[in-house]
C-alpha positions in Angstrom: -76.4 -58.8 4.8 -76.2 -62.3 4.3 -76.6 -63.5 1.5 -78.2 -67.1 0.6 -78.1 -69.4 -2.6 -80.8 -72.1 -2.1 -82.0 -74.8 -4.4 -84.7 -77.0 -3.5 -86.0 -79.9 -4.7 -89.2 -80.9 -2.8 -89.2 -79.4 1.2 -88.3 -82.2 3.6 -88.1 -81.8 7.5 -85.4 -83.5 9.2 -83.1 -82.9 12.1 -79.5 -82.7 11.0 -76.9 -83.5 13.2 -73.1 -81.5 12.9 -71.0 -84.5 11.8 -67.6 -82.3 11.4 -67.1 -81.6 15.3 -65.7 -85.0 15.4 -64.1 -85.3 12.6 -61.8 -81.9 12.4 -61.2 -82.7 16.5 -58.6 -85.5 15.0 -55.2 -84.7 14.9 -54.2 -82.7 11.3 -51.6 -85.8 10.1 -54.4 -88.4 11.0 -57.4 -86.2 9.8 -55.6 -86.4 6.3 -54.9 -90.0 5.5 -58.7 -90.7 7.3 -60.4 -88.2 5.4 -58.5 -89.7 2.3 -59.2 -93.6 2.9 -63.3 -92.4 3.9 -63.6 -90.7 0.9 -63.1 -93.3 -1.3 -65.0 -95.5 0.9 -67.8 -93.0 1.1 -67.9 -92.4 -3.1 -69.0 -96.4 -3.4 -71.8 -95.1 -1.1 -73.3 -91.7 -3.2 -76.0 -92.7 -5.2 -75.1 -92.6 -9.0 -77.6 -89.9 -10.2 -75.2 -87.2 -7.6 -72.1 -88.6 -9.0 -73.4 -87.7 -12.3 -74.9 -84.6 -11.7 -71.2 -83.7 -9.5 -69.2 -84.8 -12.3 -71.1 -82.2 -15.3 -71.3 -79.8 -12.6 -67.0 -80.0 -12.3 -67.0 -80.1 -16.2 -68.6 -76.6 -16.0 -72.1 -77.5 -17.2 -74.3 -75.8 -14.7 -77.3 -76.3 -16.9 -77.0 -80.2 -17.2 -76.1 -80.8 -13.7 -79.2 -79.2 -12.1 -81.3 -80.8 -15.1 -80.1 -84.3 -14.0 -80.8 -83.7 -10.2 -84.0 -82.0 -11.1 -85.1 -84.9 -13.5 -84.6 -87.2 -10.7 -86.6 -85.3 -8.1 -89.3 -85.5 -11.1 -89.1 -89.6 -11.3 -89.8 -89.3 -8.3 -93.3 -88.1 -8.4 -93.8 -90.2 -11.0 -92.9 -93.6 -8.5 -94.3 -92.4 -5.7 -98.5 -92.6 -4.6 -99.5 -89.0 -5.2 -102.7 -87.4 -6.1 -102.7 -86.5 -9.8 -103.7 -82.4 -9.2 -100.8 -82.4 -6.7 -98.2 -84.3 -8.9 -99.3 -81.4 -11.6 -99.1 -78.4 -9.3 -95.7 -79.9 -7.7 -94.3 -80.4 -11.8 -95.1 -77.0 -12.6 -93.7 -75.3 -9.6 -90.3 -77.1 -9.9 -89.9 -77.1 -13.5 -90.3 -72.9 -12.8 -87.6 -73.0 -10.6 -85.3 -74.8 -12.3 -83.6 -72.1 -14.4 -83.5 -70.2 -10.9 -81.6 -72.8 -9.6 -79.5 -73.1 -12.7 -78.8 -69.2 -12.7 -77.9 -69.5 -8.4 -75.5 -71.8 -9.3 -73.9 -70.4 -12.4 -73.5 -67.0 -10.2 -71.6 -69.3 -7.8 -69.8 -70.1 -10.7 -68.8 -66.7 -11.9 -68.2 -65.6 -8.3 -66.1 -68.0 -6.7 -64.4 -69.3 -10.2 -64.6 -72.8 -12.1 -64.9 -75.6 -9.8 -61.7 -77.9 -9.4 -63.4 -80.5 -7.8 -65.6 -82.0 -4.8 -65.1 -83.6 -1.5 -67.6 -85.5 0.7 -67.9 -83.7 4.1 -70.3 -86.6 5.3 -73.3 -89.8 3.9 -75.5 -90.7 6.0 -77.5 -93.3 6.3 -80.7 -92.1 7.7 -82.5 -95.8 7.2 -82.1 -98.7 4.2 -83.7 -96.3 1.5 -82.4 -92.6 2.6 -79.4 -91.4 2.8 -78.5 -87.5 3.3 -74.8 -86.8 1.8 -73.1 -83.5 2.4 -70.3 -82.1 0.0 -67.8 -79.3 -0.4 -67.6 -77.9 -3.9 -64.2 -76.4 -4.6 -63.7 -73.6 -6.7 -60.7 -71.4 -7.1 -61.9 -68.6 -5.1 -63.6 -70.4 -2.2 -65.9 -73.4 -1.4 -69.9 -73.6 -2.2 -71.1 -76.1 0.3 -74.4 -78.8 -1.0 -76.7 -81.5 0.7 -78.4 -84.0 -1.2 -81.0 -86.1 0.5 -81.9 -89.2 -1.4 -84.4 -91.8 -1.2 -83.9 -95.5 -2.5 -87.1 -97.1 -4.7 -88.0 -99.6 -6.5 -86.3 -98.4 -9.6 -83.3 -96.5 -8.4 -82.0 -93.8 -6.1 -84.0 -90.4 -6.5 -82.9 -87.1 -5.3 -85.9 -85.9 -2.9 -84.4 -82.7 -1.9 -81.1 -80.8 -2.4 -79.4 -77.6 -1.8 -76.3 -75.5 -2.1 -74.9 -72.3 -0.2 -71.5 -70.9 0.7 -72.0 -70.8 4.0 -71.3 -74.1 5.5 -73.9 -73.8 8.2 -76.8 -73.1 6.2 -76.1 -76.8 5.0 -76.1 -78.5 8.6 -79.2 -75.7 9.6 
């Protein structure tokens, strides 16, 4: 039996294309300094309120991490045309799961150990405001996997959907 962590933000269909295939069919001494120079590239490119989020999440507070990622997705509703009923209902329902959330990922945390530190797998740029940017968390017993897709407005970069898992390809599903 499988078994899935999952945090979700607001649901969002997109079609994700596998960007590792290319990248891991590059020779191992190559793959290394490229993945190296394109990550630092790629940080300039992640949209602060991730690196934020990624950087209490490191320091080991779960709690703060998912409340700054959550907080965005909330701005969001707040910048975007919504019906006011909606915007309620969609409030309520995430603010529920947000300690669900926070308890998935501290169970990562007790499971696969503290984490060390992140790596980006892959940011996309899906147009001039979205971008989708998948990471590898690593821990001391073994990598949680997360995807953040992110939507630029007027005011700032807002997370619009996000989630986590250990198993690689329920990221790129």
């Amino acid at each position: 039996m499988k078994t899935t962590l999952i945090g979700t933000a607001l649901t969002v269909a997109i079609v994700l294309i596998n960007p590792i295939f290319v990248t891991y069919a590059k020779p191992p001494n190559s793959y290394k300094l490229e993945s190296a120079i394109a990550q630092v590239q790629e940080k300039a490119n992640i949209p602060d309120v991730v690196a934020k989020g990624l950087e209490l999440y490191k320091q080991g507070d779960v709690e703060a991490a998912v409340n700054k990622w959550a907080d965005s997705t909330l701005a969001l509703l707040d910048e975007v045309p919504i019906d006011f009923a909606q915007k309620q209902e969609q409030t309520r329902l995430f603010n529920q799961s947000r300690p669900i959330m926070t308890a998935m990922l501290v169970a990562v945390s007790k499971q696969y150990g503290d984490c060390k530190g992140y790596s980006i797998i892959k940011s996309i740029p899906r147009n001039q405001n979205t971008r989708t940017i998948y990471l590898e968390m690593q821990h001391k017993k073994g990598s949680v996997f997360m995807e953040f897709i992110t939507l630029k407005t007027e005011k700032d970069w807002r997370i619009v959907h996000f989630h986590f898992s250990p198993d690689i390809e329920d990221i790129f599903r």
